[in-house]
Backbone as ProteinMPNN parsed JSONL, in Angstrom:
{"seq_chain_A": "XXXXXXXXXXXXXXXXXXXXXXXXXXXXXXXXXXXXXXXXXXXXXXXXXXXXXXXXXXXXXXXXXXXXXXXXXXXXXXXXXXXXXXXXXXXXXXXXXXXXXXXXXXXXXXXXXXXXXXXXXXXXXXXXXXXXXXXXXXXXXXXXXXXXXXXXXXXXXXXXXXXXXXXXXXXXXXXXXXXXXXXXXXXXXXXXXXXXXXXXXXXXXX", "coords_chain_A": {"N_chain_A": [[41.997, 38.509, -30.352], [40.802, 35.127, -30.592], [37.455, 34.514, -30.513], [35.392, 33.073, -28.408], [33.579, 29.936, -28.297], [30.113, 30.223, -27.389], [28.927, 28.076, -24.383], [26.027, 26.2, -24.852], [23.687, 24.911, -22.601], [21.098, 22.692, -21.856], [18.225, 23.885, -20.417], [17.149, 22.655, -17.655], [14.421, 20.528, -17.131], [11.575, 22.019, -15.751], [10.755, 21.519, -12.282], [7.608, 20.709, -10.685], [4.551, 20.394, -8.444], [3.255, 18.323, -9.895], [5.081, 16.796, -11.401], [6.41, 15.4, -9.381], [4.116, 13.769, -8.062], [3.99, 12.343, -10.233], [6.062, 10.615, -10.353], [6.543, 9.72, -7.638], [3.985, 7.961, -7.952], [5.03, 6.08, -10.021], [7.375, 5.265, -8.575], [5.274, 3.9, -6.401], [2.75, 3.368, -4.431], [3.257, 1.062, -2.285], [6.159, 1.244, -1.804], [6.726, 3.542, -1.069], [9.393, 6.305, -0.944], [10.944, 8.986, 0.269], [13.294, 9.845, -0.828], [13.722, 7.647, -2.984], [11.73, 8.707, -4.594], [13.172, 11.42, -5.313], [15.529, 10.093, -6.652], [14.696, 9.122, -8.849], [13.741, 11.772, -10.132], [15.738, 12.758, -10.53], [17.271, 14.514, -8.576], [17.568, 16.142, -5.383], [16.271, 15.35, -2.26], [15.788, 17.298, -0.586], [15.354, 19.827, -2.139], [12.508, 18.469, -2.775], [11.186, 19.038, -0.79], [10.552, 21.761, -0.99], [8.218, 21.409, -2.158], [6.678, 19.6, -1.186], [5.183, 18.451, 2.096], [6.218, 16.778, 3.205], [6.991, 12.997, 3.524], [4.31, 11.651, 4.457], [2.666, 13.569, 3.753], [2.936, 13.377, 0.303], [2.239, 10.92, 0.549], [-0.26, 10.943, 0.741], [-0.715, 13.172, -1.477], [-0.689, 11.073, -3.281], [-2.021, 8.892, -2.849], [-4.879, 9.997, -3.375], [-4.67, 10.48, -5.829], [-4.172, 8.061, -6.877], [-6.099, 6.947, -6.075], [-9.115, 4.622, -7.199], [-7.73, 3.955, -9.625], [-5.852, 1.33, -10.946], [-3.724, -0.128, -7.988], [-2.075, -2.076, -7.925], [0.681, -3.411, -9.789], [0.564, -5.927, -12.558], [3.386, -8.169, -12.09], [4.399, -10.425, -12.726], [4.369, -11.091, -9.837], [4.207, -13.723, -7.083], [1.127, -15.252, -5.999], [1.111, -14.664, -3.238], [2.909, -12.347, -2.461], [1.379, -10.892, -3.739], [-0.699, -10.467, -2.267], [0.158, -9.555, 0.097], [1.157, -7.036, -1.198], [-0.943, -5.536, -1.82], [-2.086, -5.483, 1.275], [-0.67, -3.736, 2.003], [-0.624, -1.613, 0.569], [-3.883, -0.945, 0.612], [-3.629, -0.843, 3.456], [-2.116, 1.943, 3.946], [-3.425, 3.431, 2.234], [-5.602, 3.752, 3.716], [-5.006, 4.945, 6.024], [-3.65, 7.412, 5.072], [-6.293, 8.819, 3.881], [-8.313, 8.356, 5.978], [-11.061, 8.805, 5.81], [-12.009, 6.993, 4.089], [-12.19, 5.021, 5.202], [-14.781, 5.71, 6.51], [-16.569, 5.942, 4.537], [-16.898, 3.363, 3.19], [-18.571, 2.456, 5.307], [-20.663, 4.109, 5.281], [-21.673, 4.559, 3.041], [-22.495, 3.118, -0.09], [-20.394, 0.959, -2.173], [-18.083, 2.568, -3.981], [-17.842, 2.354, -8.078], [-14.861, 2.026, -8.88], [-13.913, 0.749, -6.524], [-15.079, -1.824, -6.522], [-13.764, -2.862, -9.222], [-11.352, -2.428, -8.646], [-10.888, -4.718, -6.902], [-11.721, -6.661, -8.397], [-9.466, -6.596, -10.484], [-7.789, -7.865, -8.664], [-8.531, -9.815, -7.506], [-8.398, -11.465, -10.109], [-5.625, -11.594, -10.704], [-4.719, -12.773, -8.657], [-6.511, -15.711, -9.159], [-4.846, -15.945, -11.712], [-2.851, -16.567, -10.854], [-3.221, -19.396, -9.843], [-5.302, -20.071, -7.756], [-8.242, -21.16, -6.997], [-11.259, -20.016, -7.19], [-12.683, -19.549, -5.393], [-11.256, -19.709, -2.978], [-9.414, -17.758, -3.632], [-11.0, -15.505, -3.313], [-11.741, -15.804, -0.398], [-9.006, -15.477, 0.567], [-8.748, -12.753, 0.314], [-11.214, -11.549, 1.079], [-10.763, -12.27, 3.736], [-8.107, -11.061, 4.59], [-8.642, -8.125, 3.939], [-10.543, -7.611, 5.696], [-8.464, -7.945, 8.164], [-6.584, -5.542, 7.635], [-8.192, -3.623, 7.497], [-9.363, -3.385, 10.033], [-7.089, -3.139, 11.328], [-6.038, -0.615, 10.632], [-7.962, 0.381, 12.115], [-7.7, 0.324, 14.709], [-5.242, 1.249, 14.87], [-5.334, 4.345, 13.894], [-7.235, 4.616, 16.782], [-5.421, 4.114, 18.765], [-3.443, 6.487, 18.073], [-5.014, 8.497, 18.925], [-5.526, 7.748, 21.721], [-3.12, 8.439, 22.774], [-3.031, 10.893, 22.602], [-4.225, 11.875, 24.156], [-5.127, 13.771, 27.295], [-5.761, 12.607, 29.602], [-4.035, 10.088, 29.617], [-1.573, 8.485, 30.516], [1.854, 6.99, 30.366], [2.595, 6.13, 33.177], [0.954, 5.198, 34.349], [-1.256, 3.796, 32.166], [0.232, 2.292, 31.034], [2.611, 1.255, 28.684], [1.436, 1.073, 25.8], [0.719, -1.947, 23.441], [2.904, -3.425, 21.075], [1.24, -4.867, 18.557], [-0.893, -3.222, 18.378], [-2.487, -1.664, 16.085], [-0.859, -3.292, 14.257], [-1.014, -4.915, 11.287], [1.141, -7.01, 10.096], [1.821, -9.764, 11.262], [-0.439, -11.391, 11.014], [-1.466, -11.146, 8.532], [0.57, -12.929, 7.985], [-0.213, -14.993, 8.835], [-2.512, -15.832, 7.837], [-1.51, -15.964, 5.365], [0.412, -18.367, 5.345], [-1.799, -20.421, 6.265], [-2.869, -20.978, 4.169], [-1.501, -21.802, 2.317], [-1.045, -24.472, 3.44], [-3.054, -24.942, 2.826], [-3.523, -25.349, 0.344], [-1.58, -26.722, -0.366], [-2.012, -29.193, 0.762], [-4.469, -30.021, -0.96], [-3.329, -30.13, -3.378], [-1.638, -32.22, -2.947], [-3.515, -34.581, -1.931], [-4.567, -34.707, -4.667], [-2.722, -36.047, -6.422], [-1.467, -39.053, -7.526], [-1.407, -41.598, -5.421], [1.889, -43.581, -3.893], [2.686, -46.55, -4.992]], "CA_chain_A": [[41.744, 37.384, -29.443], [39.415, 34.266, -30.833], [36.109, 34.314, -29.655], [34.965, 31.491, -27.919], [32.121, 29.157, -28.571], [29.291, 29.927, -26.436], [28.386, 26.899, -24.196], [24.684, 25.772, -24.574], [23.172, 23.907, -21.638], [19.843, 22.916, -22.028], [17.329, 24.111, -19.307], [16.454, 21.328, -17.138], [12.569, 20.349, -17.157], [10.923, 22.327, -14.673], [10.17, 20.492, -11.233], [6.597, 21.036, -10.375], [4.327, 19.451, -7.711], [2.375, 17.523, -10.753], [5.772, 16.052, -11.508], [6.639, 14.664, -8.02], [3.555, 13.08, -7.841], [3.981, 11.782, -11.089], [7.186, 10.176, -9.502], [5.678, 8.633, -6.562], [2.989, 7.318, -8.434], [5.757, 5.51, -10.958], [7.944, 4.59, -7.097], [4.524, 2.777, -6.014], [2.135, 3.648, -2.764], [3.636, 0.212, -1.144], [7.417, 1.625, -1.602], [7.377, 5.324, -0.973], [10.108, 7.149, 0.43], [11.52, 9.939, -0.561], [14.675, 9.167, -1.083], [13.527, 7.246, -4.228], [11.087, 9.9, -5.445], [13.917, 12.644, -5.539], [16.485, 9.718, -7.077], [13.596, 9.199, -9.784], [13.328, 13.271, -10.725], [17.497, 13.499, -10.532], [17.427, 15.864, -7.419], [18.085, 16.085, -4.181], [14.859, 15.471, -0.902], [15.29, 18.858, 0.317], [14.253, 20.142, -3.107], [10.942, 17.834, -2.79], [10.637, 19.86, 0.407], [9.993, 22.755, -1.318], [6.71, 21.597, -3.032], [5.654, 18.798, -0.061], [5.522, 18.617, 3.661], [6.884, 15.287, 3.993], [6.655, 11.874, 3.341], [2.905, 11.162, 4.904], [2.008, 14.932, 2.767], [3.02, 12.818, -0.417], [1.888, 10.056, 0.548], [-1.687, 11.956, 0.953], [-1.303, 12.992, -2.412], [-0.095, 9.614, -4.41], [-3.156, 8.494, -2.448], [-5.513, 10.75, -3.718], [-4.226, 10.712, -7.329], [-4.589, 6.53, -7.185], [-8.0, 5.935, -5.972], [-10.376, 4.671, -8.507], [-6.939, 3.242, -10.7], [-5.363, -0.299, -10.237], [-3.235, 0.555, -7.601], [-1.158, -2.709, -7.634], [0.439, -4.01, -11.005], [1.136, -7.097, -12.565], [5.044, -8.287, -12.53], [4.882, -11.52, -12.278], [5.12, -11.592, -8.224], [3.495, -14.905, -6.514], [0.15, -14.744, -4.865], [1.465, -14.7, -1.465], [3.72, -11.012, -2.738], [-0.084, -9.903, -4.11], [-1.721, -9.984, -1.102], [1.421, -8.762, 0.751], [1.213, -5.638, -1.749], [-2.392, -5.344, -1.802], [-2.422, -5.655, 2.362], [0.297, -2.664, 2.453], [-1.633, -0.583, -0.045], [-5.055, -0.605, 1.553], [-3.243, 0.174, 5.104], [-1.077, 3.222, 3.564], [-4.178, 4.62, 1.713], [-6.545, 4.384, 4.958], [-3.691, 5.954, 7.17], [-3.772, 8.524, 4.545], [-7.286, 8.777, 3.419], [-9.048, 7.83, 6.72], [-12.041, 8.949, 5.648], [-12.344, 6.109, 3.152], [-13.325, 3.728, 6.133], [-16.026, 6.344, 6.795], [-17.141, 5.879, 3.16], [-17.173, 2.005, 3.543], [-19.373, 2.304, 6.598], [-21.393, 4.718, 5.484], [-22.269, 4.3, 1.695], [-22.402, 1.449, -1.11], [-19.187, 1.325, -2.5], [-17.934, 2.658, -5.695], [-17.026, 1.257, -9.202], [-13.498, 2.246, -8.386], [-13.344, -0.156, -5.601], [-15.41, -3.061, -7.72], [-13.047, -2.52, -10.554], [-9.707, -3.266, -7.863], [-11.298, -6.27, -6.173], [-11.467, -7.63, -9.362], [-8.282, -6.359, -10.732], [-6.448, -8.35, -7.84], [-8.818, -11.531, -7.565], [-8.231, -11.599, -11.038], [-4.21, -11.895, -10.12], [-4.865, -14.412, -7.628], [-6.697, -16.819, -10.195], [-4.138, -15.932, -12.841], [-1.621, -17.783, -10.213], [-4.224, -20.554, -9.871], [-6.007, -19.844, -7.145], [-9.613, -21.373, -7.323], [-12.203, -18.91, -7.335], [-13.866, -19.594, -4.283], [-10.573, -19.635, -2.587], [-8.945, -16.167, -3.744], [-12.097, -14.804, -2.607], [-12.105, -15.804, 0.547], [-7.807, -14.977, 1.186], [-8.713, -11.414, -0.047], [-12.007, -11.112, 2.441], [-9.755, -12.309, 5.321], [-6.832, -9.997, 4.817], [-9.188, -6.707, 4.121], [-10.648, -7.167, 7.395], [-7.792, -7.937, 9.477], [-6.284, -4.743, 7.426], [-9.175, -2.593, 7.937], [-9.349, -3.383, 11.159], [-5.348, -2.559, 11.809], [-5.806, 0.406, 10.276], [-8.926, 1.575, 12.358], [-7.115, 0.447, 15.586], [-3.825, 2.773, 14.707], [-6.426, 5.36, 14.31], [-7.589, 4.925, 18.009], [-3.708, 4.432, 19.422], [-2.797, 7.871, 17.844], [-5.839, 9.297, 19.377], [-5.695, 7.756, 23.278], [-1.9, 8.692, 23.672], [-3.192, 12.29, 22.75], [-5.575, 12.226, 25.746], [-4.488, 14.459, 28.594], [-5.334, 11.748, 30.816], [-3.245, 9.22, 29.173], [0.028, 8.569, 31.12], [2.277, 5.63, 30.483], [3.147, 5.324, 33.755], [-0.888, 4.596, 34.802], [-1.4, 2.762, 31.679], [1.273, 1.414, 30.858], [2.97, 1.242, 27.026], [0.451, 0.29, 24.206], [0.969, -3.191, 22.98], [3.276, -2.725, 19.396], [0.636, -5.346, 18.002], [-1.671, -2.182, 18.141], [-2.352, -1.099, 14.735], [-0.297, -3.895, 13.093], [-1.551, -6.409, 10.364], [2.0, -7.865, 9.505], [1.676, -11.128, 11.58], [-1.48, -12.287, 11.476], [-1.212, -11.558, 7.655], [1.765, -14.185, 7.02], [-0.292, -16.199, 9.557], [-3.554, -16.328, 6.75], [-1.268, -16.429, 3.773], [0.83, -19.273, 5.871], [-2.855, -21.265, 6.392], [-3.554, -20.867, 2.852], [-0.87, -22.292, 1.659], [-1.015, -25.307, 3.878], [-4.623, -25.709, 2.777], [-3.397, -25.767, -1.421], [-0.3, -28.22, -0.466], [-2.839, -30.633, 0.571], [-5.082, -30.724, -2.105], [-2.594, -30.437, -4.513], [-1.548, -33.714, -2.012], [-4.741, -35.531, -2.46], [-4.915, -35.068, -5.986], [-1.802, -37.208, -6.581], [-1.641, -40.536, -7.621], [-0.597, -42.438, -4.459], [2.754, -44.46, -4.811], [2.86, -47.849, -5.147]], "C_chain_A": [[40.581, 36.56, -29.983], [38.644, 34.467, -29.871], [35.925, 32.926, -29.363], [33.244, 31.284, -27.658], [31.62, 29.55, -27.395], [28.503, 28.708, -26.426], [26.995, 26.617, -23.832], [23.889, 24.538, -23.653], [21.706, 24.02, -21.496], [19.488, 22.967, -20.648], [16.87, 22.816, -18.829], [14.908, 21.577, -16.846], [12.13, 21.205, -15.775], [10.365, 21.71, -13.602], [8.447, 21.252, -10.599], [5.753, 19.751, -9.487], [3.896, 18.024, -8.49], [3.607, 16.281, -11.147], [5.999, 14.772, -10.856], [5.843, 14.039, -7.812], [3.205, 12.416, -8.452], [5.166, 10.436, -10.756], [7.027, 9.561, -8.606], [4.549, 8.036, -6.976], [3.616, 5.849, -9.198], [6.592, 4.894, -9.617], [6.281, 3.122, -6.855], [4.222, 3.521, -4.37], [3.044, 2.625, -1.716], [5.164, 0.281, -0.721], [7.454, 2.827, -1.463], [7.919, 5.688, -0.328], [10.485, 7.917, -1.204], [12.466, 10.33, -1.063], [14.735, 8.477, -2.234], [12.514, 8.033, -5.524], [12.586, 10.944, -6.239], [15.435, 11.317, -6.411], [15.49, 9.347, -8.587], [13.527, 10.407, -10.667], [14.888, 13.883, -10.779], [17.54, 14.605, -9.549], [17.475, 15.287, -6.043], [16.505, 15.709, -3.032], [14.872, 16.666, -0.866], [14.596, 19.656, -0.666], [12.784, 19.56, -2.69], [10.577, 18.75, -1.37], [9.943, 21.416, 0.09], [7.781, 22.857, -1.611], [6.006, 20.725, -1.667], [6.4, 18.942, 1.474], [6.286, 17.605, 4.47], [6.182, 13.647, 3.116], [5.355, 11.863, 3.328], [2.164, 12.728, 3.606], [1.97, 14.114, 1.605], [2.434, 11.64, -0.389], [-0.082, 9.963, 0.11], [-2.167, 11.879, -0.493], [-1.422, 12.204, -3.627], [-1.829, 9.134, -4.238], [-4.136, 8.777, -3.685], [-5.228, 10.835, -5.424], [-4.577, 8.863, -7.324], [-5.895, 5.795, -7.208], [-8.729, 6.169, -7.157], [-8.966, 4.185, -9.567], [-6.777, 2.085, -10.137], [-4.066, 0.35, -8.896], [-1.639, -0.776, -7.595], [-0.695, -3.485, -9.845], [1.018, -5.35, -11.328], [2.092, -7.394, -12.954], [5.078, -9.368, -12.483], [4.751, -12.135, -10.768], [4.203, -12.748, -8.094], [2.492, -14.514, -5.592], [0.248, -14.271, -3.58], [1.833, -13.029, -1.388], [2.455, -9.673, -3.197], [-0.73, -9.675, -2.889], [-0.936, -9.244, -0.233], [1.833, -6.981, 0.219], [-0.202, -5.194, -1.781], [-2.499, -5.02, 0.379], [-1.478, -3.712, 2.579], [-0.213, -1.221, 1.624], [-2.295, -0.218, 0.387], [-4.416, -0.288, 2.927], [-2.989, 1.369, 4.786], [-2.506, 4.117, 3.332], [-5.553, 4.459, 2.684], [-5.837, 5.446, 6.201], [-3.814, 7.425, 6.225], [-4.873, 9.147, 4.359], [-8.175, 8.04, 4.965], [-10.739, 7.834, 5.901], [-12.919, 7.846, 4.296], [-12.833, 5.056, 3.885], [-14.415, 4.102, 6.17], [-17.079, 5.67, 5.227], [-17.395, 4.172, 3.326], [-18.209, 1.55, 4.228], [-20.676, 3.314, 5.957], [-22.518, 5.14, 3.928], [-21.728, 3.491, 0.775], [-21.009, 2.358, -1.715], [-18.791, 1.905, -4.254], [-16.996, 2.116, -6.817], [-15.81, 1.176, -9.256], [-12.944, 0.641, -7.598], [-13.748, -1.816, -5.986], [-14.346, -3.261, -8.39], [-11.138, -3.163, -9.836], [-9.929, -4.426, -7.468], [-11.309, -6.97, -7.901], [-10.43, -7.832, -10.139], [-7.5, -7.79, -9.94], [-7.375, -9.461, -7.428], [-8.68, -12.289, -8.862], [-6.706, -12.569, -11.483], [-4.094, -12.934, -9.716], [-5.206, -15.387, -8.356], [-5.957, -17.327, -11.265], [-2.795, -16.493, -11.759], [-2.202, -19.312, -9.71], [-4.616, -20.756, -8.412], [-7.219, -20.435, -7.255], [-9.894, -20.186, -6.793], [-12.876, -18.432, -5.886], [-12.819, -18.946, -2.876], [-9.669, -18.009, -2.783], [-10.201, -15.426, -3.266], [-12.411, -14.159, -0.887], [-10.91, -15.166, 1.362], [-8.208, -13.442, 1.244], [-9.621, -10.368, 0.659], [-11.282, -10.981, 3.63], [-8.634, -11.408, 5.099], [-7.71, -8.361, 4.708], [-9.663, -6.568, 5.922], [-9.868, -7.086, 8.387], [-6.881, -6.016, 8.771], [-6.976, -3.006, 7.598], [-9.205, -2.258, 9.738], [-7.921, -3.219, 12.364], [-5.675, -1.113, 11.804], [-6.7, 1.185, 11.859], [-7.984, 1.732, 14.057], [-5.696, 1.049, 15.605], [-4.525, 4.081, 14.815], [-6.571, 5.794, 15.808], [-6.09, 4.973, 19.061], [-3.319, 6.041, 19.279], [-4.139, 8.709, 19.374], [-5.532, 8.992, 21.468], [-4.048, 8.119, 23.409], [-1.737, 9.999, 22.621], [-3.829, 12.776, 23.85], [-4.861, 12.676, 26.609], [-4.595, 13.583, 29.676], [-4.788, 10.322, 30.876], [-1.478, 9.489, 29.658], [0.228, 7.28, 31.18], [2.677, 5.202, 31.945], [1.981, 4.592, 34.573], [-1.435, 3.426, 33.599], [-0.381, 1.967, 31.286], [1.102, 1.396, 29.336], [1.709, 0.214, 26.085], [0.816, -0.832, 23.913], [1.616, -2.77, 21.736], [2.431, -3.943, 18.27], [-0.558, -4.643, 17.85], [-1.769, -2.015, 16.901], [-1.943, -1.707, 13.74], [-0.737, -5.262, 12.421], [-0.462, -7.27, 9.748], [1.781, -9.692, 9.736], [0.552, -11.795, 11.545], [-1.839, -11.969, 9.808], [-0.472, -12.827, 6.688], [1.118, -15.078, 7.589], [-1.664, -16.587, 8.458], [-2.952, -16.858, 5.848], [-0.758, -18.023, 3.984], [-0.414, -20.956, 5.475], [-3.204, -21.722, 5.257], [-2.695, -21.763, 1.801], [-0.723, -23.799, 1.802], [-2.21, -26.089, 3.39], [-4.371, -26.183, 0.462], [-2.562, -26.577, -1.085], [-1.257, -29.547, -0.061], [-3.495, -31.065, -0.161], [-4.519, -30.668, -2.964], [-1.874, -32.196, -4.33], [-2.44, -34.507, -2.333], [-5.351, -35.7, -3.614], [-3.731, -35.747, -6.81], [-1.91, -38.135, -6.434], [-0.817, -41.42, -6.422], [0.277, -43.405, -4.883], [2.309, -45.952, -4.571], [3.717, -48.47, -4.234]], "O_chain_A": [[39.453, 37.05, -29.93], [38.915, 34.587, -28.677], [36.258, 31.918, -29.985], [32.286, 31.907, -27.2], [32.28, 29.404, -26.366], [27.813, 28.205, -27.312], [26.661, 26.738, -22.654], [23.597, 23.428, -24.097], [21.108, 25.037, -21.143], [20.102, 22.363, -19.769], [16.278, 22.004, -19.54], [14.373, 22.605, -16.43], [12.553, 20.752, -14.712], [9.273, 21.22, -13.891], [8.436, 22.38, -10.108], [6.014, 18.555, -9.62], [4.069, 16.906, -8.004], [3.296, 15.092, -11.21], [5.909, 13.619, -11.278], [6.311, 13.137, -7.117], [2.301, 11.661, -8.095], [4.828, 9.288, -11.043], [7.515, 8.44, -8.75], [4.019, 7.43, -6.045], [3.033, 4.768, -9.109], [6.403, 3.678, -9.612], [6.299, 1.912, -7.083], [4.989, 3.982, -3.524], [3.491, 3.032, -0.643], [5.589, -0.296, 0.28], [8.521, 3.31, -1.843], [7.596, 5.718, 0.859], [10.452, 7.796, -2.429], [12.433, 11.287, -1.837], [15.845, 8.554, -2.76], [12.534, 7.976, -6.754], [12.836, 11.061, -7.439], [16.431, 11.965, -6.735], [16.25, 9.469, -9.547], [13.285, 10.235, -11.862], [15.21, 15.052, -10.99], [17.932, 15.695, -9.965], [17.42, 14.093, -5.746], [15.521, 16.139, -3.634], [13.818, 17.234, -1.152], [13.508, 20.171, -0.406], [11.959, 20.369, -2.265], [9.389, 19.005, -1.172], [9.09, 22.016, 0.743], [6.812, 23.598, -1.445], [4.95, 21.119, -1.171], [7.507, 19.312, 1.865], [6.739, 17.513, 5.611], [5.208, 13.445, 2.391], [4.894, 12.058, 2.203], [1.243, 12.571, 2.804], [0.786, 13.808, 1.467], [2.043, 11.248, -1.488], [-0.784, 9.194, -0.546], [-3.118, 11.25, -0.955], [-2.016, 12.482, -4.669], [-2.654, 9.044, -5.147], [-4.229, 8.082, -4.697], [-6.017, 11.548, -6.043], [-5.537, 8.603, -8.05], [-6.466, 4.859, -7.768], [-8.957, 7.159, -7.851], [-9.462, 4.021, -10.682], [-7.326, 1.719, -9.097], [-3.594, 1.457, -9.155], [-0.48, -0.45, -7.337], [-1.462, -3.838, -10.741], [1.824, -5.897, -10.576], [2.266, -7.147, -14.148], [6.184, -9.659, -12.025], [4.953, -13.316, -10.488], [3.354, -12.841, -8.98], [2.663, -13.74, -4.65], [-0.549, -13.534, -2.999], [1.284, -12.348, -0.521], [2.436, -8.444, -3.125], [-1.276, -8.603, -2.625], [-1.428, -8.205, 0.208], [2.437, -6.087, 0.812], [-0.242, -3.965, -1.734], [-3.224, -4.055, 0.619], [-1.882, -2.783, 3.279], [-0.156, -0.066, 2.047], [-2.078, 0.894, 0.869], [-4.864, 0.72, 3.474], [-3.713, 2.158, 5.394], [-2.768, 5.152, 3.943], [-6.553, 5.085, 2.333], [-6.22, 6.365, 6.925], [-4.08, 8.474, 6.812], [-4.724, 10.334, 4.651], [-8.695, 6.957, 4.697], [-11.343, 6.823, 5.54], [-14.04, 7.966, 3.801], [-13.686, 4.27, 3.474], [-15.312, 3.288, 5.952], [-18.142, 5.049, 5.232], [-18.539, 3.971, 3.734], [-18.779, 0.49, 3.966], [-21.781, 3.005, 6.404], [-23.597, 5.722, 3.82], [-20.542, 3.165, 0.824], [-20.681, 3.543, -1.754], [-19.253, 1.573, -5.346], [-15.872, 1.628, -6.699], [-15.422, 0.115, -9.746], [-12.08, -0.183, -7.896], [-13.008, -2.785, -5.818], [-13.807, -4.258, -7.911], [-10.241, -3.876, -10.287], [-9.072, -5.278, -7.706], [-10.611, -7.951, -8.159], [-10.221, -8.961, -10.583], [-6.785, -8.585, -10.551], [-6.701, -10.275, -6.796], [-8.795, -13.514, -8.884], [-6.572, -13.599, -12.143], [-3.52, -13.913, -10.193], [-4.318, -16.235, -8.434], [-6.048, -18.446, -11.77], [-1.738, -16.79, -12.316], [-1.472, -20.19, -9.249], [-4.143, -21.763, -7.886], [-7.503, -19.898, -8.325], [-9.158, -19.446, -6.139], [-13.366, -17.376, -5.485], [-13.19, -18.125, -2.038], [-9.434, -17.315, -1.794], [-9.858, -14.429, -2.63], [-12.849, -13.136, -0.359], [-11.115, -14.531, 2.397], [-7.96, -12.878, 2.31], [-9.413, -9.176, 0.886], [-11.153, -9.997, 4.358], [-8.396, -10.992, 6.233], [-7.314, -7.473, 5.465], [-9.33, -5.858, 6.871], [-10.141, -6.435, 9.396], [-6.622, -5.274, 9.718], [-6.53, -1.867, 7.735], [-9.096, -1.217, 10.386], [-7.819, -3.198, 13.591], [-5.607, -0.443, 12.834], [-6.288, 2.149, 12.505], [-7.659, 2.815, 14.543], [-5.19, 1.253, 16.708], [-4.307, 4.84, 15.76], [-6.22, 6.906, 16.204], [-5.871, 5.809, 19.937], [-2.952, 6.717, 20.24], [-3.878, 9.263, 20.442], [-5.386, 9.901, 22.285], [-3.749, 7.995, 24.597], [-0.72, 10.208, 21.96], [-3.896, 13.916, 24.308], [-3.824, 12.056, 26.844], [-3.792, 13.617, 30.609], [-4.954, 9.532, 31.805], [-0.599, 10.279, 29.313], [-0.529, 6.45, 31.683], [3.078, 4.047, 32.089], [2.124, 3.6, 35.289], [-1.938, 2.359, 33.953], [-0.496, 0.743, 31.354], [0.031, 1.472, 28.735], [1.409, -0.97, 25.931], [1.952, -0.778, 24.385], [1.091, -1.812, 21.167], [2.916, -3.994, 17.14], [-1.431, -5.241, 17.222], [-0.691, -2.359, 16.417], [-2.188, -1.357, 12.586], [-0.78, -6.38, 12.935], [-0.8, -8.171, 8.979], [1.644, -10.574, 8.888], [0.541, -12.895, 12.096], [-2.783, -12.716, 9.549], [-0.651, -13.361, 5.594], [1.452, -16.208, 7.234], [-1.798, -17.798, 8.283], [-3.325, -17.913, 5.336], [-1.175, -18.906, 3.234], [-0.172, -21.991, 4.854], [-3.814, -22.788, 5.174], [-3.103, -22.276, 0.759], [-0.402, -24.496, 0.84], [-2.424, -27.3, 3.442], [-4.914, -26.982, -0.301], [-2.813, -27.615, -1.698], [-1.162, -30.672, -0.553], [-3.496, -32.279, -0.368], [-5.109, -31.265, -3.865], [-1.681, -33.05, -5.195], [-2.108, -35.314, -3.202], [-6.304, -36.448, -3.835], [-3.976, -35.953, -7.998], [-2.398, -38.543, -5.38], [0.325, -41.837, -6.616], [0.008, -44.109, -5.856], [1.411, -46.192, -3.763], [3.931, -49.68, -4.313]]}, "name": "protein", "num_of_chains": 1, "seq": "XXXXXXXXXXXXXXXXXXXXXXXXXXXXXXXXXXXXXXXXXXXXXXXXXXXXXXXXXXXXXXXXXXXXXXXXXXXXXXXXXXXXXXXXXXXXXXXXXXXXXXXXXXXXXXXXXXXXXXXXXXXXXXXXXXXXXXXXXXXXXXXXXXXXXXXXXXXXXXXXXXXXXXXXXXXXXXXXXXXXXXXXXXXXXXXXXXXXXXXXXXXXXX"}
């Protein structure tokens, strides 16, 4: 009876947590699901369940593996898509990383966080931005983002309170916690304020 060829299948790469968070790092903090991690590493979610606890667990440690790098990169997108990825970044990695407001509040900041602000006003100028002006979009969206974040913070916390009952207070506002609209409503302003002087620096017709 011929023998038959034995069939050689190479060992697939070992999945390890270092991987996966190599994988969500390469996905992006402002797109993570897991659903694109595990289509990234050729496997299935429930695998990734093995090594993490979940989405927000990963999210934790993308976090934590990003701070102190650029966290946003440059593709081309239009200022408006930078601050829109920059606004969704800084929320994700205070939701994850609370304790990075603490750090804000509570000591000078570090070269890490120098090193991004300039990264991404850098962006902004390199879409022609004046100077004075990317400065000032990038002040106004941290604070209204900081200040989303801290108020999601306090939402989680008062509808843990034992003496928190919706039918005494009545449902939370869903503008609690969220910086979407009053983001498009800066970038909106901002844009209105370059169409005019790009307006008044035109040669009036004839």
């Amino acid at each position: 009876m011929p023998s038959q060829a034995k069939r050689t299948v190479g060992r697939p790469r070992r999945l390890t947590l270092e991987r996966i968070v190599d994988a969500a790092c390469e996905v992006g903090i402002a797109k993570l699901e897991m659903s694109l991690v595990a289509e990234r590493l050729n496997t299935g979610v429930a695998t990734l369940y093995g090594y993490v606890r979940g989405r927000e667990h990963l999210l934790q440690l993308v976090a934590q593996r990003l701070v102190g790098q650029a966290l946003i990169k440059d593709e081309g997108q239009s200022w408006q898509d930078i601050l829109r990825e920059h606004a969704t970044v800084t929320y994700r990695l205070f939701q994850s990383l609370p304790h990075l407001i603490t750090n804000l509040i509570g000591k000078e900041p570090e070269q890490h966080s120098f090193d991004y602000s300039q990264r991404v006003l850098s962006m902004l100028e390199a879409r022609g931005l004046p100077p004075a002006v990317a400065l000032n979009v990038y002040i106004e969206i941290n604070q209204v983002v900081i200040g989303a974040a801290i108020s999601m913070m306090r939402r989680e916390v008062l509808i843990q309170l034992p003496e928190y009952e919706t039918e005494n207070w009545g449902p939370l506002p869903d503008i609690l916690g969220d910086y979407c609209t009053t983001l498009e409503r800066i970038i909106s302003g901002y844009e209105a304020e370059l169409s005019s002087g790009e307006d008044e620096k035109s040669p009036q017709n004839a």
